[in-house]
DSSP file (Angstrom, degrees, kcal/mol; ACC not computed):
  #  RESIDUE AA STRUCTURE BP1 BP2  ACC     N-H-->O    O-->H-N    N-H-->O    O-->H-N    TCO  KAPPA ALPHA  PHI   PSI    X-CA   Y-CA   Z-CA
    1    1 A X              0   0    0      0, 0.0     2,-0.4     0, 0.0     0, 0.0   0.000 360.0 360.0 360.0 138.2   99.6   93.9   89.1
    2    2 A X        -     0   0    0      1,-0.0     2,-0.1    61,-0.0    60,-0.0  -0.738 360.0-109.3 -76.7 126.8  100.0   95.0   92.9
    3    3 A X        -     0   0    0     -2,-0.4    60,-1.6     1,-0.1    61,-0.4  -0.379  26.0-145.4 -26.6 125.4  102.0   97.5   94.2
    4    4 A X  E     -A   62   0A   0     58,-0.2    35,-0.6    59,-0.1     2,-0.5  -0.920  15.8-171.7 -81.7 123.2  104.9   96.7   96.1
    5    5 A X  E     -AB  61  38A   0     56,-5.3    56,-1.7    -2,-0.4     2,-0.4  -0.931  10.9-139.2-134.7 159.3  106.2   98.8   98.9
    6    6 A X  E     -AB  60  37A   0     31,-4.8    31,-2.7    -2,-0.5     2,-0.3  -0.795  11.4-168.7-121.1 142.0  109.2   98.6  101.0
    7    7 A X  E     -A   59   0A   0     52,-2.4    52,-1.0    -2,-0.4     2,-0.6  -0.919  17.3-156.8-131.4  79.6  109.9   99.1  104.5
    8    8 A X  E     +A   58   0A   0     -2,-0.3     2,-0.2    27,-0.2    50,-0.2  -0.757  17.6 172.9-112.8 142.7  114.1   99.4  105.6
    9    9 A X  E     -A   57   0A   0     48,-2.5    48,-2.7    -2,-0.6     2,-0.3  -0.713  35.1-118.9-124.6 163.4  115.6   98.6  109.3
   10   10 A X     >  -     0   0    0     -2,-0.2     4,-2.3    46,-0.2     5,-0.3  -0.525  39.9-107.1 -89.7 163.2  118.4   98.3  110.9
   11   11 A X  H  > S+     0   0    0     44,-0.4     4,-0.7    -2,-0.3     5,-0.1   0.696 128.0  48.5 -69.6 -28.6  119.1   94.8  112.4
   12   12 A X  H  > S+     0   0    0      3,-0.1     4,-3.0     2,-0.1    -1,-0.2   0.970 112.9  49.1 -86.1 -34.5  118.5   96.0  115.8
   13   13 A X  H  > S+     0   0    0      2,-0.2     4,-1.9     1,-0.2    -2,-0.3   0.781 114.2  50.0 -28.7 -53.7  114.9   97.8  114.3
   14   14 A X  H  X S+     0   0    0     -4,-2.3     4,-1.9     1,-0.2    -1,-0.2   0.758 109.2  46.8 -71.6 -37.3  114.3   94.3  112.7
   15   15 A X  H  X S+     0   0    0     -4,-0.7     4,-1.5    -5,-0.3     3,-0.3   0.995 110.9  50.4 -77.4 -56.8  115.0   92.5  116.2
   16   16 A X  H >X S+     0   0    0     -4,-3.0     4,-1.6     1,-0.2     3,-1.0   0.963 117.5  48.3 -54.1 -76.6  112.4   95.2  118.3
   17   17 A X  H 3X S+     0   0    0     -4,-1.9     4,-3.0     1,-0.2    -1,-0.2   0.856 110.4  45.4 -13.6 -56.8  109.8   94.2  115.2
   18   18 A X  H 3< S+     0   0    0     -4,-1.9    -1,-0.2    -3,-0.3    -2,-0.2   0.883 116.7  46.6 -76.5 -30.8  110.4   90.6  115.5
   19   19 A X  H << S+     0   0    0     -4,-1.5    -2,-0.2    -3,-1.0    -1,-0.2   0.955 122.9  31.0 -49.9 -70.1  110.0   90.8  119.5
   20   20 A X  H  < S-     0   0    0     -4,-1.6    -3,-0.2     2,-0.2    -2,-0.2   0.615  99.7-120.8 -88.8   9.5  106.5   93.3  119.6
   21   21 A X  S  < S+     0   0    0     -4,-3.0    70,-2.4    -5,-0.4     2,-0.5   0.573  79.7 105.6  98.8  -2.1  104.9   92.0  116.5
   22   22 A X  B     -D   90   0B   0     -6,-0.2     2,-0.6    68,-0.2    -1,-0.3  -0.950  62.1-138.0-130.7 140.5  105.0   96.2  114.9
   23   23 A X        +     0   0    0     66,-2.2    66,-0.3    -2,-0.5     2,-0.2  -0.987  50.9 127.6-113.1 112.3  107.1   97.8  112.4
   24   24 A X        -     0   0    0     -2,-0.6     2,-0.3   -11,-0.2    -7,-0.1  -0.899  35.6-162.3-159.9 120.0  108.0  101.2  113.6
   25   25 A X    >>  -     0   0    0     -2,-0.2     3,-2.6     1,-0.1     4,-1.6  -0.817  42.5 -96.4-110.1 173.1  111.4  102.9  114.0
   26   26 A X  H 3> S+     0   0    0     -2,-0.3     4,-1.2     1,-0.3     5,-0.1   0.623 125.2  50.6 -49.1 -28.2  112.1  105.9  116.1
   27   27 A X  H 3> S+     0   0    0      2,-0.2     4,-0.9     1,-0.1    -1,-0.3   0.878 108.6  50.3 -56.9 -40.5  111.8  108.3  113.1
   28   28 A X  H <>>S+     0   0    0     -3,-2.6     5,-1.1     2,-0.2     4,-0.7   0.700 116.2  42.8 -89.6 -22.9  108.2  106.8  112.0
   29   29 A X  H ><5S+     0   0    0     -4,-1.6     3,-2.6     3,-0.2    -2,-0.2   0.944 115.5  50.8 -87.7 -70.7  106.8  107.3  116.1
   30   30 A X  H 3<5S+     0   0    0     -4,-1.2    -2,-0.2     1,-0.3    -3,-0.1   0.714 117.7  38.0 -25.1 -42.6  108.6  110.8  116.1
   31   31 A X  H 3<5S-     0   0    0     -4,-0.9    -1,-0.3     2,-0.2    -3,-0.1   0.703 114.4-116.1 -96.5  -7.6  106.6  111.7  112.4
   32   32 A X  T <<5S+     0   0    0     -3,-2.6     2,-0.2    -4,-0.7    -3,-0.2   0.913  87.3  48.0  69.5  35.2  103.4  109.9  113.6
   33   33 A X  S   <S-     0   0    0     -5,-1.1     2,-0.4    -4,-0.1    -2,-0.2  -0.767  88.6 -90.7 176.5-171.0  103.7  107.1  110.7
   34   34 A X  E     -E   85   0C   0     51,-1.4    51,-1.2    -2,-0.2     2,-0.3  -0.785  37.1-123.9-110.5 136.7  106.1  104.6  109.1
   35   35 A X  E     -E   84   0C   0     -2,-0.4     2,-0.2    49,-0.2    49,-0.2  -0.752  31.3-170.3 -73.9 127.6  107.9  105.8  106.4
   36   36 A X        -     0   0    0     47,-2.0     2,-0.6    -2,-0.3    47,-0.2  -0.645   2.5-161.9-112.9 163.3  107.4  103.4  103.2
   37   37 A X  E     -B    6   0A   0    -31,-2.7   -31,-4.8    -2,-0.2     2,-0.4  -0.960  15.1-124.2-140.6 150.3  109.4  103.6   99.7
   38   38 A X  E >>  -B    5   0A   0     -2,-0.6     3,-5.4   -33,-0.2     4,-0.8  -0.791  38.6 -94.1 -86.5 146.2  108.6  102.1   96.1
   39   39 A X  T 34 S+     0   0    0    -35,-0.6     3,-0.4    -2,-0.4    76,-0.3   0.589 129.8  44.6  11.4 -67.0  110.9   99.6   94.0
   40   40 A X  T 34 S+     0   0    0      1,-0.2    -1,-0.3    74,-0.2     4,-0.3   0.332 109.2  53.0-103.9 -11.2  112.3  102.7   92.2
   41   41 A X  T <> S+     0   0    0     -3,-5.4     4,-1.5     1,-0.2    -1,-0.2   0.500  91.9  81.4-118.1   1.4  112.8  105.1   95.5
   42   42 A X  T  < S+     0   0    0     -4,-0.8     4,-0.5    -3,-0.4    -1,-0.2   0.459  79.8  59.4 -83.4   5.2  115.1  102.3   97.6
   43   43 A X  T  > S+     0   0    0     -3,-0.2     4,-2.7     2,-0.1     5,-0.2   0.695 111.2  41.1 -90.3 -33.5  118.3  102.7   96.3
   44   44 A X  H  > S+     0   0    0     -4,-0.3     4,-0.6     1,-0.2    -2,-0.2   0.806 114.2  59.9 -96.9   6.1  118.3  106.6   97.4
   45   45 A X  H  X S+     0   0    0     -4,-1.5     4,-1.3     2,-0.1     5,-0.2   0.766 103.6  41.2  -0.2 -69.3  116.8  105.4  100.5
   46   46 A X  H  > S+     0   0    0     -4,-0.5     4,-0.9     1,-0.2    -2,-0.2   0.681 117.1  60.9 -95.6 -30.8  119.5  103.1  101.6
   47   47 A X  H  < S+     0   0    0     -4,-2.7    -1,-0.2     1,-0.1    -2,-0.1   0.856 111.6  25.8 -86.7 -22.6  121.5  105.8  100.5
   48   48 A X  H  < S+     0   0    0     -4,-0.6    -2,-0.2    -5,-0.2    -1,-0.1   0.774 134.4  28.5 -72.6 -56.0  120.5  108.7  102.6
   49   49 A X  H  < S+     0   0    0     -4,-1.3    -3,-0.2    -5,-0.1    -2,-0.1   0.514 125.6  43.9-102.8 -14.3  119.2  107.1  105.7
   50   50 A X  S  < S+     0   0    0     -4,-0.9     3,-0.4    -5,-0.2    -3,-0.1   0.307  71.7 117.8-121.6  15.0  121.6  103.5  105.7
   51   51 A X  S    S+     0   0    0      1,-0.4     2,-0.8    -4,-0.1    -1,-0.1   0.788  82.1  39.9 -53.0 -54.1  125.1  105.1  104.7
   52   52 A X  S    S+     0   0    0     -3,-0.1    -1,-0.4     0, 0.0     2,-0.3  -0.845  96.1 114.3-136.9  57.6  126.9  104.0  108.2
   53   53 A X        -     0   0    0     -2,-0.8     3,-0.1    -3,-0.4    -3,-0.0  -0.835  52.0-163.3-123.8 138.3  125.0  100.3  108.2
   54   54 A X  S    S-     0   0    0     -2,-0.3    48,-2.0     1,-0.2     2,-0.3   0.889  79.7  -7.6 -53.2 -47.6  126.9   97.3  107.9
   55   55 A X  E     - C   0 101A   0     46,-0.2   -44,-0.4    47,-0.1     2,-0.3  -0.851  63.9-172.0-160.0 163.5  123.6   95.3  107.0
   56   56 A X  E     - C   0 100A   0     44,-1.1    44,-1.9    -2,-0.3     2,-0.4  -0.885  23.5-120.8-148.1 160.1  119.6   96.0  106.9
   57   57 A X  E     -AC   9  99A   0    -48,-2.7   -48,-2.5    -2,-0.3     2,-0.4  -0.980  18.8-153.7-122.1 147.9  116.7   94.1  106.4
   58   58 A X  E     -AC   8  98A   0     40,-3.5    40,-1.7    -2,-0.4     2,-0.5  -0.985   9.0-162.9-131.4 116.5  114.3   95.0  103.6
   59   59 A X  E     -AC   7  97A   0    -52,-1.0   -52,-2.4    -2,-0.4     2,-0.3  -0.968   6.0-149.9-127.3 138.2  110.7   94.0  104.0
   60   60 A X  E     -A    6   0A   0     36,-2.1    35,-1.9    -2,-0.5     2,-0.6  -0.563  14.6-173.8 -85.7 128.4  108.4   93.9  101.2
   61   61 A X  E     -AC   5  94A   0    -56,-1.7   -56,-5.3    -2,-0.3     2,-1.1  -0.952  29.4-127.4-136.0 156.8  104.4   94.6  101.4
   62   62 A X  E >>  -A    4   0A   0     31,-0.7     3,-1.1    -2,-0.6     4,-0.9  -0.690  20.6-137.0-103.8 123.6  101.8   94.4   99.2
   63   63 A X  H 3> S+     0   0    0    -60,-1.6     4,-2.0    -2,-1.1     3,-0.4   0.915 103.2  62.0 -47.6 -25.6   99.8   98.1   99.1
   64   64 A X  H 34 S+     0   0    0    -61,-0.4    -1,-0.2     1,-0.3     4,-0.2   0.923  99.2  58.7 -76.8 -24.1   96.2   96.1   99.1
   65   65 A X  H <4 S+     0   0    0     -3,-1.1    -1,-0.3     1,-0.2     3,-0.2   0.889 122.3  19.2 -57.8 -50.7   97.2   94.8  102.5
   66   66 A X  H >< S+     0   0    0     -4,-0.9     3,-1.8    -3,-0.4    -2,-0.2   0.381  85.9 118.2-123.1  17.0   97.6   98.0  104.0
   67   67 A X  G ><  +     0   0    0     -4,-2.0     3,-0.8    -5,-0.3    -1,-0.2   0.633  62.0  73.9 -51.6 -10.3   95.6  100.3  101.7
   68   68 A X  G 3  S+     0   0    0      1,-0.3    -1,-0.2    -4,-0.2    -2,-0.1   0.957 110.1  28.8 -68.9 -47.8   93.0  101.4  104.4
   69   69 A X  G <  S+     0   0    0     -3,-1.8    17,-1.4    16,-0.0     2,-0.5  -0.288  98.9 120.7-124.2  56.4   95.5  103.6  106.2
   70   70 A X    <   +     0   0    0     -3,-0.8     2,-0.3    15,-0.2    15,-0.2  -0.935  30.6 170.4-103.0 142.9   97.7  104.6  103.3
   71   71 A X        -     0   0    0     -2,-0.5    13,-0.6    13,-0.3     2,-0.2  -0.864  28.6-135.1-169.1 142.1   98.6  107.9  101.8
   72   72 A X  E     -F   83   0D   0     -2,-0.3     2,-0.3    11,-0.2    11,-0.3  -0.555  29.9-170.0 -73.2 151.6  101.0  109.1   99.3
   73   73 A X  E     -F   82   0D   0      9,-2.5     9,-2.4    -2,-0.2    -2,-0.0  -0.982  25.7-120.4-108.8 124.9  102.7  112.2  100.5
   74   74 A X  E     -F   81   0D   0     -2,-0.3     2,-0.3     7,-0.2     7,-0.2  -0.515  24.0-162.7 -71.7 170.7  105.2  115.1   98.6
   75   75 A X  E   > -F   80   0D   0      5,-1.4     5,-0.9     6,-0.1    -1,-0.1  -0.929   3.5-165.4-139.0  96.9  108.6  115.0  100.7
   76   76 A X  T > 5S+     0   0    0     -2,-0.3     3,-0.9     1,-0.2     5,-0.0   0.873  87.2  61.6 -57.5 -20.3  109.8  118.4   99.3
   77   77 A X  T 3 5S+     0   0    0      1,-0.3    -1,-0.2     3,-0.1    -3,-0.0   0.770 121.1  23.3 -75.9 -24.8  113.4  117.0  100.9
   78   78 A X  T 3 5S-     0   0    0      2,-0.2    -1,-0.3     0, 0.0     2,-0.2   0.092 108.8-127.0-122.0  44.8  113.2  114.1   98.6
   79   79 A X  T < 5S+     0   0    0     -3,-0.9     2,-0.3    -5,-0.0    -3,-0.2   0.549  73.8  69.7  13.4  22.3  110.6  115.8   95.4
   80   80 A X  E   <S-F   75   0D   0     -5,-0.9    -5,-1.4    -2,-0.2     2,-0.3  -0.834  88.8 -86.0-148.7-175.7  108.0  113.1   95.3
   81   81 A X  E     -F   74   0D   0     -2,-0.3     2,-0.2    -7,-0.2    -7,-0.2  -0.681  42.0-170.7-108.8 140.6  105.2  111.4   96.8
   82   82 A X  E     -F   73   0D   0     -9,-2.4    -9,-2.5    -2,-0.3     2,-0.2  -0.821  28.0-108.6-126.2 170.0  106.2  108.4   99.3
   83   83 A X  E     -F   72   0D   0    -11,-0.3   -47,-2.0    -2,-0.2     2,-0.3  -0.466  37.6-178.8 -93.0 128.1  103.9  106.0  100.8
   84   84 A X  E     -E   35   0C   0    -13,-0.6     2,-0.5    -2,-0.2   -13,-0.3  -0.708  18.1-143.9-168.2 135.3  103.3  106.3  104.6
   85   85 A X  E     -E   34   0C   0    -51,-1.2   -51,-1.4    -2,-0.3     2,-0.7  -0.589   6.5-157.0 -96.1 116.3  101.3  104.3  106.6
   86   86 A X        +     0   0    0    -17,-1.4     2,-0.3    -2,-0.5   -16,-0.1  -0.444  64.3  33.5 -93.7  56.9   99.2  105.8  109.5
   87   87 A X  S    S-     0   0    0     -2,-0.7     2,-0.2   -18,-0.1   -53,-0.1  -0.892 107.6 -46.2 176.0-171.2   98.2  103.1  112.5
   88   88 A X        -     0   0    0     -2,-0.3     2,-0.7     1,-0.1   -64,-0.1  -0.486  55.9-145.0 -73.8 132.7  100.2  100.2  113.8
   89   89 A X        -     0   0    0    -66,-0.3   -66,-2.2    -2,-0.2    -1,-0.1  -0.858  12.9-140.2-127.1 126.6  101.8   97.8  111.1
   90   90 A X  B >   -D   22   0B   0     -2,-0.7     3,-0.7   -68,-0.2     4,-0.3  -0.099  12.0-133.6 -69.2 165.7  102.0   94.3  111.7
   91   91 A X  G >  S+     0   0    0    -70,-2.4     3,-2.2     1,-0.2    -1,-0.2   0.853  99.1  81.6 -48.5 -38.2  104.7   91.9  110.9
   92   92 A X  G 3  S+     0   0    0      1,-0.3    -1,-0.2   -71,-0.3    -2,-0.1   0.624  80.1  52.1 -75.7 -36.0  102.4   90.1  109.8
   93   93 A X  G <   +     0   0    0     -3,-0.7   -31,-0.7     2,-0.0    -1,-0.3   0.538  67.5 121.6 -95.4   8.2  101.9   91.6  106.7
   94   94 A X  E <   -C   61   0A   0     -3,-2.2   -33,-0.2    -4,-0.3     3,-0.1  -0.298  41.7-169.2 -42.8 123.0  105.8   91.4  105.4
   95   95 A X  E    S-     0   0A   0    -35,-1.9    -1,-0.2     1,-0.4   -34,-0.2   0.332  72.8  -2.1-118.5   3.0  105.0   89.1  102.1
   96   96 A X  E     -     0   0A   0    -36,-0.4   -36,-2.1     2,-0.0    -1,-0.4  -0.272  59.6-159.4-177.7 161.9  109.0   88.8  102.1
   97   97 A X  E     -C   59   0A   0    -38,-0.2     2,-0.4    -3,-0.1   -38,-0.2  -0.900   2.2-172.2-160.8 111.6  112.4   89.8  103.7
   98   98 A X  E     -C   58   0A   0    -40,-1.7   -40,-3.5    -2,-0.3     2,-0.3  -0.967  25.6-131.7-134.9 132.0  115.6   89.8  102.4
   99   99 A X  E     -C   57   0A   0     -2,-0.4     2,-0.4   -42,-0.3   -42,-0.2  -0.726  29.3-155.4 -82.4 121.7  118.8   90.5  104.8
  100  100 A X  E     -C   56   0A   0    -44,-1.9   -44,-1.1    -2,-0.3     2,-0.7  -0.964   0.2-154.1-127.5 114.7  120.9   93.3  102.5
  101  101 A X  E     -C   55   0A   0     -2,-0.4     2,-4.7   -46,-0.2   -46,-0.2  -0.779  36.8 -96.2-107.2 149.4  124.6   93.3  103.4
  102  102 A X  S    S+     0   0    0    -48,-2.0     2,-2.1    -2,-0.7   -47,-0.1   0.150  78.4 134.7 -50.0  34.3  126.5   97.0  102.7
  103  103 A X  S >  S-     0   0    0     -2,-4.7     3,-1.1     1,-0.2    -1,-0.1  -0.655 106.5 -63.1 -45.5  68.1  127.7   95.6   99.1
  104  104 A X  T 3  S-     0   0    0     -2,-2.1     2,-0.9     1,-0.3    -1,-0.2   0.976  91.6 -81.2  37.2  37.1  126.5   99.1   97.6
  105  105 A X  T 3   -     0   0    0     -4,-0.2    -1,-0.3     1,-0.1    -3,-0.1   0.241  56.5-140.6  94.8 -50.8  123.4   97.6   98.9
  106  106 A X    <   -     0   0    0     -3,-1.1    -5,-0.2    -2,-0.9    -1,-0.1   0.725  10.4-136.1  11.2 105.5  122.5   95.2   96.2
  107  107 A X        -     0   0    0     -3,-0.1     2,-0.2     1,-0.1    -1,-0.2  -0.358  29.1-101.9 -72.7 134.9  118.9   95.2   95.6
  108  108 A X    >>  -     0   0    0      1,-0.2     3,-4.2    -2,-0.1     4,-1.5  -0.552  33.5-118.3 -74.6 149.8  117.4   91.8   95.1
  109  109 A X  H 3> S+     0   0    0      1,-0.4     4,-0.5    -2,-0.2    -1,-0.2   0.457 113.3  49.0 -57.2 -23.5  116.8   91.2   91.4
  110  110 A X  H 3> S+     0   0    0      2,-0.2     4,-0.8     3,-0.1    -1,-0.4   0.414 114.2  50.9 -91.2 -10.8  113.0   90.8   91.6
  111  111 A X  H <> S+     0   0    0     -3,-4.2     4,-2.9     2,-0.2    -2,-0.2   0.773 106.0  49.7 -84.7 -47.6  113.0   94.0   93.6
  112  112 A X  H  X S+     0   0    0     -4,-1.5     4,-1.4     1,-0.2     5,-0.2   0.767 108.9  57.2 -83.9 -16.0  115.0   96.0   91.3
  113  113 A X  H >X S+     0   0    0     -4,-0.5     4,-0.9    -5,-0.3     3,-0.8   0.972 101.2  58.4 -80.7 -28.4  112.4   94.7   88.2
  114  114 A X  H 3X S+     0   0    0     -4,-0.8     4,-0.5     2,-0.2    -2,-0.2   0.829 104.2  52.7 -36.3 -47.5  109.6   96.0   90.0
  115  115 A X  H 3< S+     0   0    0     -4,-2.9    -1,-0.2   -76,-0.3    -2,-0.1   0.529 105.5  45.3-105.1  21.2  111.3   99.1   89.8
  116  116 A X  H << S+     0   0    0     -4,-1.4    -1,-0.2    -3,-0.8    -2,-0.2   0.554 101.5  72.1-104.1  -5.7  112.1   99.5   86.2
  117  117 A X  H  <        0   0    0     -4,-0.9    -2,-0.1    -5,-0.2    -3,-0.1   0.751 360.0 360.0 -52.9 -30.1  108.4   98.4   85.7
  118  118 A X     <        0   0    0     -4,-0.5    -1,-0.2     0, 0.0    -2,-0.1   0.676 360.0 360.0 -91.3 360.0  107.2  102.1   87.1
């Protein structure tokens, strides 16, 4: 089975994306890569960093896609290793995208079996 990893924007983030073709927000050029999350680490995501959004977009990638310039990382702020991807990341490699409106969030259902699978 392939890794899934997940990538969340704000609706204007999503729109800048969908314009130059790159997913990167102003945190991930400020830390010198995009922050990525697993299945199991997007709900305290969304909860930390999306509190004050009406709606998000959630884009999905598959790790073999971008494994050349991947690496897990600790975040002593969050105790575990996240995913974060070091060069330019296309759109291109979104394998799918779901629009999340502030409803606690509500993970899509194939998202949230992925992450009782880990």
């Amino acid at each position: 089975m392939h890794t899934k990893l997940y990538k969340v924007l704000t609706n204007d983030e999503w729109e800048a994306a969908s314009q130059s073709g790159q997913i990167i927000t102003q945190l991930d050029h400020a830390d010198g890569f995009i922050h990525l999350s697993s299945a199991g680490q997007l709900n305290m995501t969304l909860s930390l960093y999306f509190s004050q959004e009406e709606s998000v977009v959630l884009l999905e990638i598959n790790e073999q896609e971008i494994e050349a310039s991947l690496t897990y990382e600790y975040s002593a702020k969050r105790g575990e290793k996240f995913a974060h991807f070091y060069g330019e990341l296309s759109i291109k490699k979104i394998s799918q995208l779901w629009y999340l409106n502030r409803n606690a969030f509500s993970l899509p259902s194939e998202v949230m079996l992925k992450a009782e699978q880990v």
